[in-house]
N, C-alpha and C positions, 0 to 999 in steps of 0.2 A: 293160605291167604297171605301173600308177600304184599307188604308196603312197597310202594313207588318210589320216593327218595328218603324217608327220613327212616329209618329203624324203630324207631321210637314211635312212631306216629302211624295211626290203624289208617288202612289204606284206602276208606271212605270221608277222612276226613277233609278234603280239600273237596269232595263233594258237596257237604254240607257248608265249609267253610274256603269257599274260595277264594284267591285274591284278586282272580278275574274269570269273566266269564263269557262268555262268547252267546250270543243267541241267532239261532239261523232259525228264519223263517218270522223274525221282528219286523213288526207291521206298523203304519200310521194311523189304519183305519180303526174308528174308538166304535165302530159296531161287530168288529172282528174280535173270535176269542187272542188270539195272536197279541194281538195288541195289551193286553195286560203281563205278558212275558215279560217285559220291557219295564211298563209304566209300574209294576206293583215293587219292582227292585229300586224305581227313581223313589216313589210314591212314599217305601218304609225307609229309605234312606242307607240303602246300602252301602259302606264301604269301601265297596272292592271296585275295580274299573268293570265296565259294561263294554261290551262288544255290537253292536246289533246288526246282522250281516242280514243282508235285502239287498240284490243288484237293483231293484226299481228305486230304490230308495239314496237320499245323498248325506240326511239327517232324520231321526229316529227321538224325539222327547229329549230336542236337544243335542244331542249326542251324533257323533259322526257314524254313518251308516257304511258297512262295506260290502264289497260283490260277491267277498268270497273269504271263510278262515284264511284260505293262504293269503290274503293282501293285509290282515292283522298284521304289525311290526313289532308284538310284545308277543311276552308269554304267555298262554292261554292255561289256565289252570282245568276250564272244566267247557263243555259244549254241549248247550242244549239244542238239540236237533228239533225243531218244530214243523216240519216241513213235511210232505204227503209221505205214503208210502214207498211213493213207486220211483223218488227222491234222495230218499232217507241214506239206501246204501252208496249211492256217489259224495253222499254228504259226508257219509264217515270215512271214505278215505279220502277227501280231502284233508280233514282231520289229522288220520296217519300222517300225510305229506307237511300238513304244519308240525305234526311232533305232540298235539296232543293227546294227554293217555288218559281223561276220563273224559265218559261222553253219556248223558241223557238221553235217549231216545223217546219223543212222545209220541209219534205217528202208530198208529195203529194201523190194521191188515196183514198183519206175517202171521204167526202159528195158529192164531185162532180165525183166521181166513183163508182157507181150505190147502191145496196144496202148494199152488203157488206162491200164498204167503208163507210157506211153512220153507219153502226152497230159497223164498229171500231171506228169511231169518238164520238160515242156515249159511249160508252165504254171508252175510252180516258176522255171524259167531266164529266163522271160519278167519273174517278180517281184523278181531275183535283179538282173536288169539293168537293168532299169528305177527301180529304186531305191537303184544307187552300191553294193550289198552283194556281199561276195566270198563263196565256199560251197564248203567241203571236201563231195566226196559227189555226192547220196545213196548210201545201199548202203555207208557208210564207220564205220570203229572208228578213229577218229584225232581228236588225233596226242600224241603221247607225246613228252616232252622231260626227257629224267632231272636234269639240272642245276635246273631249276626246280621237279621233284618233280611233275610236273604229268603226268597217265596217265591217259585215256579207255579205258577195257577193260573187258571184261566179265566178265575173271577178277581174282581178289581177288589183289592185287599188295601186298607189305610194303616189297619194298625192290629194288632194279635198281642192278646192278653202273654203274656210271661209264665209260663208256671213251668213243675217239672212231672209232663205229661209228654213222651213219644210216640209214635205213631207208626207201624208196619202195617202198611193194604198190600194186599197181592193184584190189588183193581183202585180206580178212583173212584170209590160207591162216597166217600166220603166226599166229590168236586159238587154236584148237585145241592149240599145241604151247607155248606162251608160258612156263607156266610150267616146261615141262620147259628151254626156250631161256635161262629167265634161271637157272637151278640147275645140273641135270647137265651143261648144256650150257657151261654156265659164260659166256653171253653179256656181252660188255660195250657197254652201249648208250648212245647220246650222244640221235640223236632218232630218231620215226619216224612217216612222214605216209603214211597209208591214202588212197587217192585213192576209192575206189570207181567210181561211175558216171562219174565229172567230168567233169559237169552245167556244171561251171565251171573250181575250179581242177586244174590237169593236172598231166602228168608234167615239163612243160618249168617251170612256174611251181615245180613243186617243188626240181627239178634247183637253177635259178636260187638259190635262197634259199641251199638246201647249198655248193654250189659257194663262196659269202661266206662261210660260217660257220666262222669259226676255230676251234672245237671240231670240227668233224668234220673227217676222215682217213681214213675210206675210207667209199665210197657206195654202197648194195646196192640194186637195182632189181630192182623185178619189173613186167613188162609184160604186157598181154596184147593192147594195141592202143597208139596215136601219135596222140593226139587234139590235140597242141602242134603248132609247125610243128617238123618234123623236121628241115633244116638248123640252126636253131637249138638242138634237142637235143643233135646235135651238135657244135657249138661247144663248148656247154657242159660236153663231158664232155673235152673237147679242153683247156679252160680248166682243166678240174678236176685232171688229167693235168698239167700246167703247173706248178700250185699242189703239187703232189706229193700229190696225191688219189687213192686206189687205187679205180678204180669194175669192180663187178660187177654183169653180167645178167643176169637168167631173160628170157627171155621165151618165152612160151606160144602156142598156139594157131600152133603150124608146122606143122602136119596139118592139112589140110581137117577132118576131124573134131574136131581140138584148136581150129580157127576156130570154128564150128558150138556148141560148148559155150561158149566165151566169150563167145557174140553171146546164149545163152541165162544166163548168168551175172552180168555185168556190163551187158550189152546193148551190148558192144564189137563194133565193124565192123573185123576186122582183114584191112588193106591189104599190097600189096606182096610183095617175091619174097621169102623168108626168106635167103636166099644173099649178098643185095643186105644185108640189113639186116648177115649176120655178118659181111662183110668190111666194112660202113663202119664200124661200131663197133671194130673191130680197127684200125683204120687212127686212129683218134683216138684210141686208147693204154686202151679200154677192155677187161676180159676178158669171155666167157659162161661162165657157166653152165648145163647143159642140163639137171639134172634141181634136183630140190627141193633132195635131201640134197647137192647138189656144191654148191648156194647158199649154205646154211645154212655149210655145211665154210668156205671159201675166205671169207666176210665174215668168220667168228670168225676163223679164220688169221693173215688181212691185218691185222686189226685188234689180235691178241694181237703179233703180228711187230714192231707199231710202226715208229720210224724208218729200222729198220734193214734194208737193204737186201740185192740178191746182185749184186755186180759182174760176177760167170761164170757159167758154170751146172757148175761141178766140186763129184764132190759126193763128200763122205767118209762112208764107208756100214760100220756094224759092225751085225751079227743075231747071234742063238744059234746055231738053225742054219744050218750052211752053205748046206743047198738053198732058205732063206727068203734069201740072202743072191744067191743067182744069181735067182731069182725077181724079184729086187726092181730088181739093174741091170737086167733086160731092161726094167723097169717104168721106170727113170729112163730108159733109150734112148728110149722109145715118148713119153715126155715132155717130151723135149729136151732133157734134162738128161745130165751124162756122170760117170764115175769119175775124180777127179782124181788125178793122178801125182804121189803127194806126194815131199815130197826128200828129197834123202841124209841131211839130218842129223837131219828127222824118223825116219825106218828107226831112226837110232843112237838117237834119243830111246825107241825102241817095244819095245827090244830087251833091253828092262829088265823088260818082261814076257811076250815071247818064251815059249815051249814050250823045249823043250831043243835045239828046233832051229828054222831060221828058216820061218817063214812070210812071203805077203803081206799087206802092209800095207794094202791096200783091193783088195777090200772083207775087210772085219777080223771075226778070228773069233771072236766072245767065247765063244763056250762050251767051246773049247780054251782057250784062254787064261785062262778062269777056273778050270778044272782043276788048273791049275798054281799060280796068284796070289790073291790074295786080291780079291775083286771090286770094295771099294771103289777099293783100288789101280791094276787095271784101267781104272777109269773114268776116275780123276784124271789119270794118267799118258796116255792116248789121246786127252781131251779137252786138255790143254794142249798137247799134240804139235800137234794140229792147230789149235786156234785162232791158233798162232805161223806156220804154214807158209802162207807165201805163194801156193800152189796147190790151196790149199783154198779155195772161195767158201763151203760151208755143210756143215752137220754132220746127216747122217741118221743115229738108232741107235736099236736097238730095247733096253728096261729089262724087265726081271724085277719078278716080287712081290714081290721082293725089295726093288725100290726104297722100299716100303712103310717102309725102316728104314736109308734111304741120312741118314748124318751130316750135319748143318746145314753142312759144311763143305765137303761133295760140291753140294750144294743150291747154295750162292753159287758152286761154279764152272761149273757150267750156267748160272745168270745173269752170268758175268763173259762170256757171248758176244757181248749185246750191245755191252759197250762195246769187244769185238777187231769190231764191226759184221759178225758172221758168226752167220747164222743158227742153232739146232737145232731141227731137228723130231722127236722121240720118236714113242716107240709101244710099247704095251701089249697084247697082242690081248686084246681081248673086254672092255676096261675102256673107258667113257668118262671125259674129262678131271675131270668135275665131283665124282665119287663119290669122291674120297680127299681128307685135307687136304696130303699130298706133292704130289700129283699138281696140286692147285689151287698152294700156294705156286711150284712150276715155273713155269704157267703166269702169275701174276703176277708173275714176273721174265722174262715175254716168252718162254718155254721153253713151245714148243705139245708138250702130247700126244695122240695119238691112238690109237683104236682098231686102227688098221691099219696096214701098211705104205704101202698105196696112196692112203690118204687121206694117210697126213706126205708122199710124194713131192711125190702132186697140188698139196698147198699148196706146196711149195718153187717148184716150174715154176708156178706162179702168180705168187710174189712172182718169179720171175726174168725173166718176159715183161711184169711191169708197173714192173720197174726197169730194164728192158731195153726198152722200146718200141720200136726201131727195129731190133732184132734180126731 
């Protein structure tokens, strides 16, 4: 993997961070996906100079529109190809002829559109390498880098929460849900590289580049084949681990029919025994994900959790009701996580809001004890109990509607868990975190909510298997 011009500088970075950019296939029309190519780089306020090449076009969101890369009179740092398939490879040696050496491809129909498209791509790879140029793609919506403001999408994007969350898809399964992922979902994104077909560059080239980048902190991949050399994938995620880099996988196509659709999809060849693949990614300190929604879950988690770790896996657990609260440690058993044995003088601390008689202390019962006490009470008094007790590694508790009108004062002591370095994961049923301003301010002092009990567990034995690797 040779850099382009600087030594020092990995050879994706002016992908992510360029100083200009060309867009072929920039549109005026605001019912066309095309048209936010454009608008979503004006919209975040990008930067860098915009290109927007359209021969029907004279002016593009402002901006002067031209016929062709070659009638550009600057330097073109990077070139998204938005334009059909049966376009796409006149498009890229125009490219060659201006002297540009990265290029996007989004158009889809090469390898996973039967032979023909597999003869253009090949065709394409042939001009690709024969001419020193590197190529996100084809078949790709990438790549998106929120610090530079810089977002290749086809949905209209205003603004993207900041955080340090990366992103590796081998498909855009992520373009359909985007903007529900940056709002109710409350995502915080750092970057994110759509590989598509790659024609060229892979999963390991991507991994590489993240793996350096001091803005990301945890890695989300999604696969659906290993077109890089796979000990070195490994490595990488081994190094990433190292660096205290939290990496999550999907990977797809572990059913011969789940194979069978991804070779029809992306035109991925997917290799090898899937068993082989989950125990060596486990063994280099990476987790899986098996479904969509456990992906999506566990990258926001990992990434709202930040630096803070689980030294054990004891975990201090209050519900409403009782029978949600037996329901929930069998769910912490089955996840390797346990009920922690808090101590004696915690008891004495709890006892102040006691029923008229004693109960235990975990798993704890808020809807008795709210009977009695006044709920903010409840809260403040449980959570400092246990952030002090030494036999507590993290905090599971389920909030009422109530929290809708919990005092700024209850609010800062849910975020004083970070700096006792012990997790909370909340839960709401039936709300997602993004739909209240309570519920967001929680989660930006690192206080994850969720919808379910099973989902705040799952994230806890996530972050405790990947602070814990050799567990």
């Amino acid at each position: 993997m040779k850099p382009i011009e600087n030594n020092n500088e990995h050879f994706l970075t002016k992908f992510l961070d360029p100083r200009s950019v060309a867009v072929v296939g920039a549109s005026n029309n605001h019912s066309g996906i095309n048209y936010h190519l454009v608008a979503n780089l004006v919209r975040l306020g990008f930067k860098g100079k915009i290109f927007p090449v359209n021969p029907k076009e004279k002016e593009i969101m402002g901006l002067r529109a031209y016929q062709s890369v070659k009638d550009i009179d600057e330097p073109v740092d990077l070139a998204v190809i938005g334009v059909s398939h049966a376009l796409a490879p006149q498009i890229l040696r125009e490219c060659v002829d201006k002297g540009i050496k990265r290029v996007t491809i989004i158009a889809g129909g090469f390898s996973e559109a039967g032979e023909n498209g597999k003869r253009a791509q090949e065709d394409m790879r042939k001009i690709v390498k024969d001419n020193g140029i590197r190529a996100i793609g084809p078949n790709a919506l990438s790549p998106i880098n929120v610090p530079s403001n810089f977002c290749i999408s086809f949905h209209p994007v205003s603004s993207i929460k900041r955080g340090g969350l990366s992103l590796i898809f081998q498909s855009g399964l992520y373009e359909p849900r985007f903007t529900w992922l940056l709002t109710d979902f409350n995502y915080h994104l750092n970057k994110l590289i759509d590989l598509g077909n790659k024609m060229d560059i892979n999963e390991v080239d991507a991994l590489s580049y993240l793996v350096q980048d001091p803005q990301t902190h945890v890695i989300g991949i999604h696969l659906e084949s290993i077109e890089g050399d796979g000990r070195e994938f490994l490595r990488l995620i081994r190094e990433a681990t190292a660096r205290n880099k939290r990496v999550v996988i999907l990977k797809s196509g572990r059913s011969k029919a789940g194979a069978k659709a991804a070779a029809s999809h992306t035109g991925a060849i997917v290799r090898g025994n899937d068993r082989v693949f989950d125990s060596a990614i486990k063994q280099v300190g990476a987790i899986r994900a098996y479904t969509l929604e456990a992906f999506f879950d566990l990258t926001r988690a990992l990434e709202r959790f930040g630096p803070v770790s689980m030294k054990g896996n004891r975990i201090f657990l209050a519900t409403f009701p009782g029978g949600e609260g037996v329901i929930t440690t069998d769910l912490c058993e089955e996840e390797g996580l346990r009920l922690a044995e808090v101590d004696d003088t915690t008891v004495d601390k709890l006892r102040a809001i006691f029923p008229p008689w004693d109960i235990p202390p975990n798993p704890w019962d808020l809807g008795l004890t709210i009977q009695f006490n006044n709920p903010n009470v409840v809260y403040r008094v449980m959570i400092e109990a246990m952030l002090e007790d030494p036999n507590v590694d993290a905090l599971a508790i389920q909030i009422h509607p109530m929290a809708f009108i919990f005092p700024k004062e209850l609010l800062e002591l849910f975020g004083s868990s970070v700096a006792a370095q012990k997790p909370i994961a909340l839960w709401l049923a039936g709300m997602e975190s993004g739909r209240h301003e309570v519920l967001q301010s929680l989660e930006e002092k690192r206080v994850l909510v969720f919808p379910s009990p099973e989902k705040a567990i799952r994230a806890l034995s996530a972050l405790y298997r990947l602070s814990n690797p050799t567990q």
